[in-house]
LUMPA-424648 format. One record per residue: residue in one letter; x negated, y, z of N, C-alpha, C, CB in turn. Coordinates in steps of 0.05 Angstrom, whole numbers, plus 5000, padded with zeros to 4 digits. Atoms other than C-alpha are relative to their C-alpha. Glycine has a CB too. Example, Ala and Ser with C-alpha at 12.3 -4.5 7.8 and 13.67 -1.06 7.14 Angstrom:
# residues 2
A498249765000475449105156498250245000502050015025
S501649764999472749795143501550225014499150094971
END
This chain:
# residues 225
X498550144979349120968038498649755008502949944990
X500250214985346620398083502049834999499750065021
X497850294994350519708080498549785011501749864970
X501250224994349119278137503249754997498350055034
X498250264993352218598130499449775024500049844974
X500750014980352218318198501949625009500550325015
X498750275001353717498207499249895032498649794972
X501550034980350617428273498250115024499449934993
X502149884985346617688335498250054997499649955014
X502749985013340217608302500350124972498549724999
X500149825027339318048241497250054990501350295004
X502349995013333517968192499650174979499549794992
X499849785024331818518143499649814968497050295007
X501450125024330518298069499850144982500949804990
X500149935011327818598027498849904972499750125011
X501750265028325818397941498550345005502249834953
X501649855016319718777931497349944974499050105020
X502450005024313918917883499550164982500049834985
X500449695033311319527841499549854974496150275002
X499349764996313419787807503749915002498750234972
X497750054997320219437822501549965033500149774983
X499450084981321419567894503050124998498150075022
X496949944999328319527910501449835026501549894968
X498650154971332619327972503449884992500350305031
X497450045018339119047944502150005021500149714979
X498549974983344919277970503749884996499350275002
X497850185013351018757941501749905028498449704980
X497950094983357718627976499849694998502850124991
X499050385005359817897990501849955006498849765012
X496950144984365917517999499349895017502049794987
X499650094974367517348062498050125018499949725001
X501349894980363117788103501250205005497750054997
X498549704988364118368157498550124987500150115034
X501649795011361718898132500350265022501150064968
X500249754996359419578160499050214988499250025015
X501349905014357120228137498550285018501750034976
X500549724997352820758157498450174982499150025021
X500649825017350221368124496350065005502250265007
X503149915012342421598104500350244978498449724982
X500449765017339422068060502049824965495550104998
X498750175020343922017998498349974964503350154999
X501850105021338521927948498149685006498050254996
X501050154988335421377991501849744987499950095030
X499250115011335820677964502649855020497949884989
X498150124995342220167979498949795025501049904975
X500750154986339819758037501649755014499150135012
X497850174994342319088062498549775026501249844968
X501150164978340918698135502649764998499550215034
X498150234999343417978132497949795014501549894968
X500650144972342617438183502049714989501350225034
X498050175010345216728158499949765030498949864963
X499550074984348016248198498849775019501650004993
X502950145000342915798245501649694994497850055036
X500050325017347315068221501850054991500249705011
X498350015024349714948167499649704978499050304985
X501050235018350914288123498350074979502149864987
X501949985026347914618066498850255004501549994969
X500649715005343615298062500450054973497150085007
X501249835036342715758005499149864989497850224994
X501550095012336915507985500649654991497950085014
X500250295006338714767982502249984974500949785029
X497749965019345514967940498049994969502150355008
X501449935040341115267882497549784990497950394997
X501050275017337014647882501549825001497749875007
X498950275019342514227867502150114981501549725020
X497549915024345614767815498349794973500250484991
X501050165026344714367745498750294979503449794981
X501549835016340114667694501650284987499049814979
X498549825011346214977655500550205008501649944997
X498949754979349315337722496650195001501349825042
X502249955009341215537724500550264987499049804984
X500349755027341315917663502450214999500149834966
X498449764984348116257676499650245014501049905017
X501349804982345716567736497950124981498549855028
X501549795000340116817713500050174977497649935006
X500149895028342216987638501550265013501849804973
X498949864988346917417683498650155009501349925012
X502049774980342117787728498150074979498049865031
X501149755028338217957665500450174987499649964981
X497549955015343318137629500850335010502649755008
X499149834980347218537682498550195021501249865012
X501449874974342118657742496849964990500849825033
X502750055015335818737699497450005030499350324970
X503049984966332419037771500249845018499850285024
X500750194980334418547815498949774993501949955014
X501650265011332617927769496250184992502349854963
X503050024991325418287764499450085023498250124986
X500050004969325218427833500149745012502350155012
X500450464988326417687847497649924991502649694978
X502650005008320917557808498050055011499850094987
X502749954990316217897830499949965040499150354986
X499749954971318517777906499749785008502350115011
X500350344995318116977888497449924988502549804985
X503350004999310917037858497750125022499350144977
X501149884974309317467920499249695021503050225017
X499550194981311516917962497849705003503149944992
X501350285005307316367928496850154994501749774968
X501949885005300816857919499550044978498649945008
X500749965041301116927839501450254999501949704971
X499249695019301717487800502850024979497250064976
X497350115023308917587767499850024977502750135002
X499650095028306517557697498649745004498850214975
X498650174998305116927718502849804990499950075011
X496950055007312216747720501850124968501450155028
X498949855018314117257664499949924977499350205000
X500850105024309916957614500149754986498250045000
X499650195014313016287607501850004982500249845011
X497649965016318016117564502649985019500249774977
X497649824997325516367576500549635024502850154961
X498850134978327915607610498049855010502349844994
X501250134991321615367626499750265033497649894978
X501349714974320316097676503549915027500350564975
X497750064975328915907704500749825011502150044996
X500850214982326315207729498250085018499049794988
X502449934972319915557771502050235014496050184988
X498049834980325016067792502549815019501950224977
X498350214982330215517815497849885026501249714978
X501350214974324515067853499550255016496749784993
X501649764978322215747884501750055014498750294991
X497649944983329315947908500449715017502850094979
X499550314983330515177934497849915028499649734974
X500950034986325315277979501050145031498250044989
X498349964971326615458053500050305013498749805023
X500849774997322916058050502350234987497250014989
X499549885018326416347997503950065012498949824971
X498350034995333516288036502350225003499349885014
X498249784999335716978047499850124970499250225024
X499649975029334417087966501249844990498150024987
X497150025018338316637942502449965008500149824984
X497549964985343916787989501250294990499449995033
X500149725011342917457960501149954971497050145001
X499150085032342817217883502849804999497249804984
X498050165013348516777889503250235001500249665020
X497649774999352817407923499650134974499850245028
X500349825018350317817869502749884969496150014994
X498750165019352817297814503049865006498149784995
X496650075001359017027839501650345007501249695032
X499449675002361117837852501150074968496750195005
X499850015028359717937778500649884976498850044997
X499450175033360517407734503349875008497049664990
X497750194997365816997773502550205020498649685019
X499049884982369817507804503349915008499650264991
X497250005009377317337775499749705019500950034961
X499050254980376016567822499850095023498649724999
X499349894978374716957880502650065000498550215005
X498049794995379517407876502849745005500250264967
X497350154990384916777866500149855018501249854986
X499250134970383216337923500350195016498249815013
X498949864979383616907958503050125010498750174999
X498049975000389917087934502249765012500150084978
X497750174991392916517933499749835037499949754973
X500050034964391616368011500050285018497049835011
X498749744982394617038021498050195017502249895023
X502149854976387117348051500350334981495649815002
X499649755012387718118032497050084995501850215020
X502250035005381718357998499750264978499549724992
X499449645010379319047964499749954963496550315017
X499150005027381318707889497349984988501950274990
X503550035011373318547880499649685015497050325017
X500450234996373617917924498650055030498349864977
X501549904977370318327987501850045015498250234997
X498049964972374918298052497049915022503749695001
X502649944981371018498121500649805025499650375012
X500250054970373818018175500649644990502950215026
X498750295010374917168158502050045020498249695002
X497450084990380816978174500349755011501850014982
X499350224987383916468218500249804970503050045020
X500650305023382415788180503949994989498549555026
X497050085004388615658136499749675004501450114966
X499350294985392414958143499149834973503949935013
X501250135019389214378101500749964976499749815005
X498649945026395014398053499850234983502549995004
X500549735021393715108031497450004989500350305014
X502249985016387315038024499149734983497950095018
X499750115021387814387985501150124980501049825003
X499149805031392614767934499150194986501950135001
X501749765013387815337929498049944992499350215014
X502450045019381614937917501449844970497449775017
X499750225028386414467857499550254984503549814991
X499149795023389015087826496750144991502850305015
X502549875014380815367823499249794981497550095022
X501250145018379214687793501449914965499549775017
X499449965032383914737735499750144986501650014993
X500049725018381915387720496150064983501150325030
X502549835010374415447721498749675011498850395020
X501750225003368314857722500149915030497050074988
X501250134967366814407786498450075015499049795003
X502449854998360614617791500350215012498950054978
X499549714998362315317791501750015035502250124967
X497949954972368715227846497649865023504049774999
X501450154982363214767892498150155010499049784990
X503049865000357315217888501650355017498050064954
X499149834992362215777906501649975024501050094983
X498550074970366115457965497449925027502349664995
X502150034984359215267995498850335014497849844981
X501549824999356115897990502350195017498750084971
X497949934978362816168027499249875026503149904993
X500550104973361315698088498250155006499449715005
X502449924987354515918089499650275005497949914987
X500749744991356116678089501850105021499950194979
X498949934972359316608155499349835027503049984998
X501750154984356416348222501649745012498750195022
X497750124982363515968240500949834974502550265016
X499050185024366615788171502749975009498449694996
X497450124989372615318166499749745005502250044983
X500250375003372714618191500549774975502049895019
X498550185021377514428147498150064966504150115000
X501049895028373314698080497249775008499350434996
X503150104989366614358115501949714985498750025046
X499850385008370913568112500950064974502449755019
X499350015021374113808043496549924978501950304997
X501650045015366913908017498449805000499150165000
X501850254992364113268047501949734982499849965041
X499050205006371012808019501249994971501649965020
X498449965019372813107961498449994964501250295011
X501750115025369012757893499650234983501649764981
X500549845015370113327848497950275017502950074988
X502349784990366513817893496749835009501450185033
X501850145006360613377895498050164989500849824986
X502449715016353113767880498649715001498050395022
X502450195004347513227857498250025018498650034976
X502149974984342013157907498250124980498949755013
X502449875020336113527894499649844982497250065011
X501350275013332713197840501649784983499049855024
X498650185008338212757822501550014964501850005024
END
């Protein structure tokens, strides 16, 4: 099956490759439309995404200001879980910089998920880690999706994947839905996941944009910082 995910008029293909790990990854996301059409059904999962042309933050800038810890998370996760797409990243972010992915392979375990962070934080790298963060908040963080969604009443197929955004709710709901995520699960975590919502839609919500600009606990460190 084919899954395009379609955010915009312009549509960029992406693919992670690299033998012997080519692979096209084909991962749902919250808050996108989704479509589907059909192919040969042995044929891999394919996925066209198109991110939005402004945005306060991209992808890529998010995962350089995740902290080392969030870091290792992610990617202990995509090892873990998505053994082919974390070497498919790999070898698609040594592509990118002209090295060979043992290279990358052969450092040690958190010295290799700092050259993988600076590589994703780059500008190039923008539709991969828009990709890796759907992949990871999907899988690891599914149960905080699933409640802000609930709790601002958006209907959703019980994974955190609904195909149309919804009219912006009113500032009060969505204040009560980001407290209740921050009592439940890290700052970090709810910040990195409300961003990465703006950015997988070309419109967003206003009101989520000034929440993330006034609101201290959602706060990400500057690069570097």
């Amino acid at each position: 099956m084919r899954i395009n995910l379609r955010l915009s008029t312009t549509t960029t293909k992406f693919h992670l490759s690299g033998s012997p790990y080519a692979l096209i990854v084909g991962a749902l996301a919250c808050g996108l439309r989704l479509t589907h059409s059909h192919s040969h059904p042995h044929s891999h999962s394919s996925l066209s995404l198109s991110l939005p042309l402004s945005l306060k933050m991209k992808c890529h800038e998010i995962f350089g200001r995740c902290s080392p810890e969030l870091v290792n998370e992610i990617f202990s996760h995509l090892l873990e879980h998505e053994k082919a797409v974390y070497k498919a990243t790999v070898h698609n972010l040594a592509g990118q910089q002209k090295l060979r992915p043992v290279f990358v392979e052969r450092k040690p375990r958190q010295e290799r998920y700092l050259w993988l962070q600076q590589a994703l934080s780059r500008k190039a790298a923008d539709n991969l880690a828009a990709q890796l963060f759907q992949i990871w908040l999907l899988g690891a963080q599914r149960d905080m999706i699933c409640g802000f969604l609930d709790t601002l009443d958006i209907p959703h197929d019980g994974k955190g994947v609904f195909e149309d955004l919804p009219a912006e709710p009113s500032k009060e709901a969505l204040e009560k839905a980001i407290s209740e995520l921050l009592e439940k699960h890290r700052n970090e975590v709810v910040s990195v996941y409300l961003n990465v919502f703006q950015a997988m839609d070309e419109k967003g919500w206003k009101t989520l944009d000034a929440l993330l600009e006034s609101d201290s606990r959602l706060a990400l460190p500057l690069k570097g910082g």
